[in-house]
N, C-alpha and C positions, 0 to 999 in steps of 0.2 A: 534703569527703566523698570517700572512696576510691571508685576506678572498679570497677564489680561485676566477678564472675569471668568474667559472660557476656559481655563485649566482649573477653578471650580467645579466646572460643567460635567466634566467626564463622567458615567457611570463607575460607581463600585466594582461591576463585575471587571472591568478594565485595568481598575488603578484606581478609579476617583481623581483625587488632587494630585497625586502622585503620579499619575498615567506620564509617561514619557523621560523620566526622572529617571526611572531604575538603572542603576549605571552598568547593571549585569550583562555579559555579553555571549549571547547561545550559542550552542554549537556550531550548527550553522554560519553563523555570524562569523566563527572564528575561522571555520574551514574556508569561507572565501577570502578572509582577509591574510591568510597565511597563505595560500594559493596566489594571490596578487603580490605577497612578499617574498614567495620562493622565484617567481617569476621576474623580479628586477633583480632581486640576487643573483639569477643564473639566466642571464637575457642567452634565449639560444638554444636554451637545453630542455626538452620535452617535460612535460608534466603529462606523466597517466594518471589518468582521471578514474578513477574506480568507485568512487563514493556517488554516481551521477543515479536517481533512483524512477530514469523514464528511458524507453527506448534509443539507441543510440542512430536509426534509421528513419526515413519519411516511412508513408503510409506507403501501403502499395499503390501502383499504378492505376490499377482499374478504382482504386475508392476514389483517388485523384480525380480521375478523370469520370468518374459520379459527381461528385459535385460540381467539379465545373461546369458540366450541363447541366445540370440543376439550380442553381444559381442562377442561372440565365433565364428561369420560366418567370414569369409571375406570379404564377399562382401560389411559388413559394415565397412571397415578399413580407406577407403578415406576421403575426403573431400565428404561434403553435399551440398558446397555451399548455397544455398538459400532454401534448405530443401527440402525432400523426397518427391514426391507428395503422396505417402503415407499420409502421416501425416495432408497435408491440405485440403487432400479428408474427414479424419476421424474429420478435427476439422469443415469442413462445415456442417457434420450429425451431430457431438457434438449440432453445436450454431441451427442448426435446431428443434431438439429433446428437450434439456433442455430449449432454449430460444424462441422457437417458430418461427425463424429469417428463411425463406425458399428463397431456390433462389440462395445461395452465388456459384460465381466459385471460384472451388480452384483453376483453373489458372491464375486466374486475382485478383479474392479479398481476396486472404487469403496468407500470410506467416508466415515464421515461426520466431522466435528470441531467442536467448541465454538471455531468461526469457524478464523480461515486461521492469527493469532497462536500459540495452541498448536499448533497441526500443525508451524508453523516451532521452535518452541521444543524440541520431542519431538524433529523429526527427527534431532537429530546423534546422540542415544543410541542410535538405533537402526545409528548406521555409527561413530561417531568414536571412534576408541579417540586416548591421548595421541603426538602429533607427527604425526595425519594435519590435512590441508589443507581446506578448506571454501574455495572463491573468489568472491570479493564484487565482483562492480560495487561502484563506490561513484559518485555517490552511490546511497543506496538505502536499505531498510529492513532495519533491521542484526540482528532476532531470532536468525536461524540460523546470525550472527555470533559476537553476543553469547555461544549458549551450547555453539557450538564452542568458544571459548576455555573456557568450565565445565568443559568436560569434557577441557581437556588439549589441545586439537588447537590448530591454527593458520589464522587468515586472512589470504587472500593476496590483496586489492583491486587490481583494474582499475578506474584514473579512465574513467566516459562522457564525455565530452566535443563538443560540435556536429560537432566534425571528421570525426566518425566515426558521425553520426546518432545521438548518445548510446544508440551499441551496445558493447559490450565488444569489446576487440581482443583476441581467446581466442588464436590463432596469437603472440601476443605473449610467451605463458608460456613459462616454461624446462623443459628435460624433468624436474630435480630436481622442479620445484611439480608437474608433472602425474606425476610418476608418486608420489608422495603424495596427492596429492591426491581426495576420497572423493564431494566433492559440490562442484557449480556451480550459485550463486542465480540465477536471473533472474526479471524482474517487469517483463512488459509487458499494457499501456500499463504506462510506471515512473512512482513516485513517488520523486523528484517530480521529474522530466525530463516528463514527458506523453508524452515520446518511443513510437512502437509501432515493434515489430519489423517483418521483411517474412518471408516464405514461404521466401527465399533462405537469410537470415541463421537461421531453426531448421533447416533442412537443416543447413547449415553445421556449426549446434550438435549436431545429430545423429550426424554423421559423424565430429564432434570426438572425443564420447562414446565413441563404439564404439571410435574407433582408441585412446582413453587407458583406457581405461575408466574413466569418472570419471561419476556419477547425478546426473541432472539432475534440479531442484526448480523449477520454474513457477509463480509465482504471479501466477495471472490474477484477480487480483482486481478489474482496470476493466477486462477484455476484452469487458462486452457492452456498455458504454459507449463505443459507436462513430459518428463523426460526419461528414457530408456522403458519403452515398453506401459508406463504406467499411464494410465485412462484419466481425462482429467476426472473428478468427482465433486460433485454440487450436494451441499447441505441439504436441498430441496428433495436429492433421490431420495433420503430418508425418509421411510414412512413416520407419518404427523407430524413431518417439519412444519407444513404449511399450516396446522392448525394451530403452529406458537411462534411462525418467523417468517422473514422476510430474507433475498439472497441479491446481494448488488454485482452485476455483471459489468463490470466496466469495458469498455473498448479501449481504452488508452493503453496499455500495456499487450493485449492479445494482437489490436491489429496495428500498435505503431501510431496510436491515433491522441496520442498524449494533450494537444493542443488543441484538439479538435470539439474538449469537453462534451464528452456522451456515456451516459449509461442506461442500464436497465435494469428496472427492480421488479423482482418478481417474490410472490409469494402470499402470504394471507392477506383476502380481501379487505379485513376492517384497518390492518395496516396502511394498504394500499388507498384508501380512501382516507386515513389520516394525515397521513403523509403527501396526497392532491390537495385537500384544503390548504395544509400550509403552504405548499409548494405555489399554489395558485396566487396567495400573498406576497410571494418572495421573487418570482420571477415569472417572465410571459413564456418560455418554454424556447429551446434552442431552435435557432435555424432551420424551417424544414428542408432545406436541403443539405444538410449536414446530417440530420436524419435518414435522410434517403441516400446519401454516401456510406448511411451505417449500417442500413438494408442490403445492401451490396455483400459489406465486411462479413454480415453475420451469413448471409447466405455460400461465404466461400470461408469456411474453416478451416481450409486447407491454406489460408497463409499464416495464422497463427500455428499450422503445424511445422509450417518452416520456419519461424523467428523460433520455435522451441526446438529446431534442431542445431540452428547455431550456437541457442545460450549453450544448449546443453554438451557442445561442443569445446565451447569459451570452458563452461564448467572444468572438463573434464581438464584441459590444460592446465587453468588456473592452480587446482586443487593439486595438481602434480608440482605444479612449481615450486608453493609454498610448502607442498610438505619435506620436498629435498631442503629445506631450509631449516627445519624444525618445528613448523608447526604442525598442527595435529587437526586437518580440513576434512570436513566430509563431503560430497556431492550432496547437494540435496535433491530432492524427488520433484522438483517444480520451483519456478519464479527465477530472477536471475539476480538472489542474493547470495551468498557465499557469508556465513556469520562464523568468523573463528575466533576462539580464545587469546585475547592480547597479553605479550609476554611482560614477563616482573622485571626484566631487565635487558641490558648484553653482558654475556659474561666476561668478568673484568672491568668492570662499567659502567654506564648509566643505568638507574634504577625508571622504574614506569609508576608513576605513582599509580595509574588508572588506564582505560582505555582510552582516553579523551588525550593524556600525556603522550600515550604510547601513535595517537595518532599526528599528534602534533609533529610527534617525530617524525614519521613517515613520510610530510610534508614537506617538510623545513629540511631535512636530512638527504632522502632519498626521491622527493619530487614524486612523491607519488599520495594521491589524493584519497582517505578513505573515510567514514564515518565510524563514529566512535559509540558505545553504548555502554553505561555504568548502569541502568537498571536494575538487574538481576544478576550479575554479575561483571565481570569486566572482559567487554568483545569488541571487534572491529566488526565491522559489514563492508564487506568488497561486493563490488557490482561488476558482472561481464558485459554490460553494457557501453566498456571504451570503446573509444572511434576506434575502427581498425575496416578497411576495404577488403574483404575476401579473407581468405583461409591464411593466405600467405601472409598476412598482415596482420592479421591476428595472434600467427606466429612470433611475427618480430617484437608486437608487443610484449609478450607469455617473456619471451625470450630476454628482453627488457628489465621485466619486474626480475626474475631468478637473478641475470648479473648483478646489479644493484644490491640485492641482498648477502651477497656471496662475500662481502669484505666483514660482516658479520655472524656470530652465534648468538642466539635469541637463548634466554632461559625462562622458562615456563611454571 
């Protein structure tokens, strides 16, 4: 059978002619299909799932039952376009009240987005023209990576690494990358380092800004997810954040709201209004009653302060388990990634060529699900986001992972 005309058709940035060909098979890819093969190998026997990177619970009840009656009005049946001002009245009290961040208009610094993903995805259209720079921590979430390269530009990755409190060493760049350069990612708490930033380090970032002039992208999407004592902290406190950036407040992870696609961007207005032109392009604007379930969320903070007492609860277990095993875990300060050092081997025994090996194992071996990262160096990322109903089950899980490891010594 001849190959149709349309596998000519593809765009470049895709593949071109080759789109669909590539016989490579991603991470991802591999962790569900080893997940489907541990599971007919062992019909019966649990798989913890640790690598799952969204809330493991519904929303709350009362955002539930927001929508539902909302839903039911008419006058929410239209189009939102570029969002209710509802909603970016209630996210400028949110980022004021939890972040301390005062001042914002919602008519000028704040919008709304069909969650944090598309905000990332839009933004380079709205700056990148071909041979400017977008720079990437890596590890990290690579959206406004990805379609910086779409559109011609280039990304220029700084490894995180512990050394450096898996922060980016920005002073690291050459003045060729920063004076192309149009936009700087960051994402604290990150995924999937857990790592949070400090007060010091977005100053820093601030002043970096200004002197290169290069627009900073924030995405806070575990920053109300904050644990033992510490406040969550928005890039935006920093004085003259707003005059070189922009901060994405997602709801999907703070209230449980993962599917429900909603966020908020707040921060400099000519952003803000770059970022509504194309947005305006791209879609008609989410649900407004899904908006006004999110009016709800933001107005009651106090359930995101109880999903951050669980993680950080899971944390605390987690981190104890693995270390009686030999690894070397820290708690982190926020989000509910867990990112530890994958081992070279078991002694006597199998070697790990990578993280990716070492995770493979885990799966295939021990029925237990995690993500792998070679980036920066070679780590797993566990998530306390497993099913587990209450305290006492979240025990037997914890309790779970440590037997299973227990026929093993890990060498590091």
């Amino acid at each position: 059978m001849s190959e149709s005309f349309i596998q000519e058709m593809f765009a470049e940035r895709i593949g071109g002619s080759n789109f669909g060909k590539d016989t490579v098979i991603y991470k991802f890819e591999k962790i569900k299909r080893a997940k489907d093969a541990a599971r007919k190998a062992h019909p019966g026997v649990e798989i913890i799932d640790l690598g799952v990177g969204e809330p493991d619970e519904m929303a709350d009840v009362g955002i539930v039952g927001k929508l539902t009656e909302e839903a039911a009005r008419p006058e929410n049946r239209g189009y939102s376009d570029n969002g209710i001002q509802e909603f970016k009245v209630a996210a400028a009290k949110y980022i004021e009240k939890v972040y301390g961040v005062k001042g914002l208009n919602p008519e000028t610094e704040i919008i709304h987005g069909i969650g944090s993903k598309p905000v990332l995805a839009m933004l380079p259209a709205v700056f990148i023209n071909p041979g400017d720079i977008t720079i990437m921590p890596v590890p990290n979430y690579p959206v406004l990576g990805t379609l910086t390269r779409w559109f011609g530009g280039q990304v220029v990755n700084l490894p995180i690494t512990p050394e450096n409190e898996f922060l980016p060493d920005i002073e690291s760049l050459d003045e060729e990358t920063c004076r192309r350069a149009k936009l700087l990612y960051l994402n604290y708490p990150n995924n999937p380092t857990g790592a949070s930033a400090t007060r010091e380090f977005f100053e820093k970032v601030v002043r970096f800004a200004k002197e290169k002039n290069i627009i900073i992208v924030h995405d806070a999407a575990y920053a109300g997810l904050a644990f033992d004592g510490e406040k969550p902290l928005s890039f935006l406190s920093v004085e003259g954040a707003r005059d070189v950036g922009v901060e994405l407040f997602s709801l999907s992870k703070a209230f449980n709201m993962t599917g429900w696609r909603l966020a908020a961007v707040a921060g400099n207005e000519l952003i803000i209004k770059g970022f509504g032109a194309v947005k305006d392009n791209n879609d008609s604007g989410q649900f407004a009653a899904i908006q006004k379930a999110g009016i709800y969320a933001l107005e009651h903070p106090e359930i995101t302060e109880k999903i951050s007492e669980k993680y950080s609860r899971r944390h605390n277990m987690l981190v104890s388990a693995l270390n009686e095993v030999g690894f070397n875990a820290r708690k982190p300060k926020g989000s509910f990634y867990l990112y530890v050092k994958a081992p070279k081997g078991i002694k006597g025994g199998r070697r790990f060529d990578n993280a990716e090996d070492f995770s493979q194992y885990l799966i295939t071996e021990k029925l237990i699900s995690t993500v792998p990262w070679d980036d920066a160096g070679s780590y797993v990322r566990f998530s306390v986001t497993f099913i587990a109903n209450g305290i006492e089950e979240e025990k037997r899980v914890i309790d779970e992972i440590r037997e299973r490891f227990l026929d093993v010594e890990f060498e590091f």
